[in-house]
N, C-alpha and C positions, 0 to 999 in steps of 0.2 A: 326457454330460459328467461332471467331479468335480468335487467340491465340497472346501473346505481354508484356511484361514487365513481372510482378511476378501472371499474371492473365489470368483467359480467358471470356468473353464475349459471351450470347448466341446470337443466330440471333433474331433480331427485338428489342435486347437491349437497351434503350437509354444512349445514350454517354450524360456525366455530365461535360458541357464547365467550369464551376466554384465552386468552393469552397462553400459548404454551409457558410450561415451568422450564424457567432457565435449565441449560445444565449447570450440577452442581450444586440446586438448590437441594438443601434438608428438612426433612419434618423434623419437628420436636415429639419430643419418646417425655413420658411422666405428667404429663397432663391426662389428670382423666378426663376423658370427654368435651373438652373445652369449647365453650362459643364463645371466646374471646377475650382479652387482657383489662380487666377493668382498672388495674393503678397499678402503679412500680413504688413498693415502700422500700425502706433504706434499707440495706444488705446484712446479713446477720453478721457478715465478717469483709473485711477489705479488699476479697477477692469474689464476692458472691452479691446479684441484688436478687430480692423477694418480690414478688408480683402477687396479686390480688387478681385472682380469673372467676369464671363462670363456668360451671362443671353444667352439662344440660342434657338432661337424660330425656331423648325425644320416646313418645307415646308412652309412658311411664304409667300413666293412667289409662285403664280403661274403660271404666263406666262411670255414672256420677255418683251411683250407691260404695261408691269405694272409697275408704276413710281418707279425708286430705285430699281428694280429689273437688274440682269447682262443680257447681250445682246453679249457672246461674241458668234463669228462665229463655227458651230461646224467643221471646219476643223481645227479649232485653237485650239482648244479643244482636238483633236485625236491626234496633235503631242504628246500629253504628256500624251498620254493614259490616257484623259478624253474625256466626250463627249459623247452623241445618237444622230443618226441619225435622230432624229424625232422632232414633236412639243409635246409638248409648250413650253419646256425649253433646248431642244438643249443638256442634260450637264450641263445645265448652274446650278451654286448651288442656292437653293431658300430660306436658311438659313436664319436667321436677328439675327446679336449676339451684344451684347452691353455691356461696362463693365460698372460694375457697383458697388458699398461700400455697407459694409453691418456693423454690429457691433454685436458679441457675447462676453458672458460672461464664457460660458461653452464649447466651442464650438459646440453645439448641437443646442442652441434655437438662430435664427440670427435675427436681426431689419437692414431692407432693408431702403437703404439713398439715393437709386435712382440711375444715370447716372453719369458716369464722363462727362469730355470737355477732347477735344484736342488730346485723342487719336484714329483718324481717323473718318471716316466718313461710318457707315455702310450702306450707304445705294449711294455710289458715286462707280459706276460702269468703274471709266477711269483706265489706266494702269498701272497709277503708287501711286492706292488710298490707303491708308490703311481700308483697309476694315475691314475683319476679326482678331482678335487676339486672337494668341494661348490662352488655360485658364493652360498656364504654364511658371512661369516666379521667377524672381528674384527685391524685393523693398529692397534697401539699402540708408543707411544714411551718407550723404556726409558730410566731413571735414567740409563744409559750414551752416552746420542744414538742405541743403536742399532734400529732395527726388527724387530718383534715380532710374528707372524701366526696368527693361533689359527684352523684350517683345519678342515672334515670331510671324510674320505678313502677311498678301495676301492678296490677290486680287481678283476678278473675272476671271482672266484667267489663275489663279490656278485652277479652275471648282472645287474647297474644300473649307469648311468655317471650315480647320482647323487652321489655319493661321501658313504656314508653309515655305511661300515665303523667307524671310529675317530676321535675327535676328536686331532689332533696341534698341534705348534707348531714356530714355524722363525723364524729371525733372518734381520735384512741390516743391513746398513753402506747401502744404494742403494736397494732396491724392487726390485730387477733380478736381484739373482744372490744366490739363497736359502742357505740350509742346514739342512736338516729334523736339529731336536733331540731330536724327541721324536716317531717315527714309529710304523710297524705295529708292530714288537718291543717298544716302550715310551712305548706312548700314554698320553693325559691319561687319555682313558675309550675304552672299547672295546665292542663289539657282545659278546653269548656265544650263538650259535646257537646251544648245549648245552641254553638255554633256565634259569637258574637261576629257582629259586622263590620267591624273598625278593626285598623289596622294598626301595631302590629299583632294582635292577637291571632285574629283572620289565621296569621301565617303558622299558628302552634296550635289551633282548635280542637285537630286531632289528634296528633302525635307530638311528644316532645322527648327529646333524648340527647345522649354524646357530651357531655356538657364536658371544654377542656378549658380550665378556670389557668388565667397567667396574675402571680398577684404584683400590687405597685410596688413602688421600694419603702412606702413608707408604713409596709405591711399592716394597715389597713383597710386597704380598698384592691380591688381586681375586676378583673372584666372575664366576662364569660362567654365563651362562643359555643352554639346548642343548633343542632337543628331538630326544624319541624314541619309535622303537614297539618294541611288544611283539614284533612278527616282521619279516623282512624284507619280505616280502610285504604291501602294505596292504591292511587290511580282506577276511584272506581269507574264505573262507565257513564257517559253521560244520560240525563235524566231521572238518576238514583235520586231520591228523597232518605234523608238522613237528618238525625239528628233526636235528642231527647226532650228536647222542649214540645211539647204538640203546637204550642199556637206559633211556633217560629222554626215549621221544619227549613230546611238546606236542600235544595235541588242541584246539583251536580251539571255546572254547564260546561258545554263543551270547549271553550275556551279560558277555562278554569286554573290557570296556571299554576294556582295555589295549592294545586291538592297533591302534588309531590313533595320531595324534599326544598326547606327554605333553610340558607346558615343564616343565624342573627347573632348579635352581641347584645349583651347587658353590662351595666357595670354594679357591682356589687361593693358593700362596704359594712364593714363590720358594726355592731349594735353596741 
């Protein structure tokens, strides 16, 4: 057996990844597919709120000849410690995630209201697309009345449909029909698989995501709490060489604390 913490384990024991579910706990019924809650808009009525989730249809894809499907190069792919060397999909992620409005009263039982617009296009495989979006984010209510969504987002040559490329933000007058303001060409914060050296970036290189924005009271300024890692890849193994720049690859040491999850703050403020 092994021995470890205030216990010992016999051989052939099985190790318990998770916490048993309380008794009593409920699944939610009416979500299709969910990988998770990305904002809570205001309620259609006094007794109901509307949440903004992430519908995510694993393997959806199956090869890269299939229309919407990602097509990127698997040597594109290995810089960033993604990617197989084989067919049908390279690496490539075959995911199809959509957000989409739901509406509960308890939050238990949920009434699906379909698709949003405008926040990207899941099925646009070019470099700079918003593809995927994290199902972790930040809906706030602007000085204006109008709605405000501070998202994390990717691509296809992230070879992840976690959507972890770029932190953005997008408006609505509804919840329903977006308009990305501050997307891949001019994000809040952004990934640099180039790998810079200094720090804080060092700590979001690879991944950046979760962004949950509190604003001041003089509703224009707020802070943002996001986290990130040092690579795209978590927790690769030591001595991996990574990274897209050739003359400034990233080798992977072994006491690289950075290359897991980091929380940071930013403070933002309006233009």
């Amino acid at each position: 057996g092994c021995a470890g913490g205030t216990g010992t384990a016999a051989a052939g024991a099985a190790a318990t990844a998770y916490a048993v579910v309380p008794d009593g706990a409920q699944a939610t019924t009416g979500l299709l597919a969910p990988d998770g809650i990305l904002g809570v808009l205001p309620g259609r009525d006094d007794r109901s709120v509307t949440v903004l989730y992430v519908e995510k249809q694993k393997d959806y894809f199956t090869s890269t000849s299939q229309p919407g499907a990602c097509d990127v190069p698997y040597a594109t792919l290995a810089a960033i410690g993604e990617g197989k060397n084989k067919a049908p999909l390279y690496g490539n992620n075959e995911d199809l995630a959509t957000v989409r409005t739901a509406t509960t009263a308890d939050g238990i039982h949920f009434t699906d209201h379909g698709p949003v617009t405008g926040l990207g296009d899941n099925t646009d495989a070019s470099a700079t697309a918003t593809r995927f979006v994290s199902p972790s984010g930040t809906v706030v209510r602007n000085p204006d009345g109008t709605l405000g969504l501070f998202y994390g987002a990717g691509n296809c040559y992230d070879g992840d449909s976690d959507g972890f490329h770029y932190i953005g933000y997008a408006t609505s007058t509804d919840g329903v029909t977006w308009k990305i303001v501050n997307g891949f060409t001019n994000p809040l914060l952004s990934v640099d698989t180039a790998f810079p050296q200094t720090s804080p970036e060092l700590y979001y290189s690879g991944r950046i995501y979760g962004p949950q924005v509190v604003l001041g009271k003089d509703g224009k300024t707020a802070t943002m709490v996001f986290a990130g890692y040092r690579t795209p890849k978590p927790l690769p193994k030591p001595g991996t060489v990574l990274g897209t720049d050739p003359n400034a690859p990233y080798t992977v040491g072994a006491g690289d604390l950075a290359t897991y999850r980091t929380i940071l703050t930013v403070p933002l403020t309006t233009k």
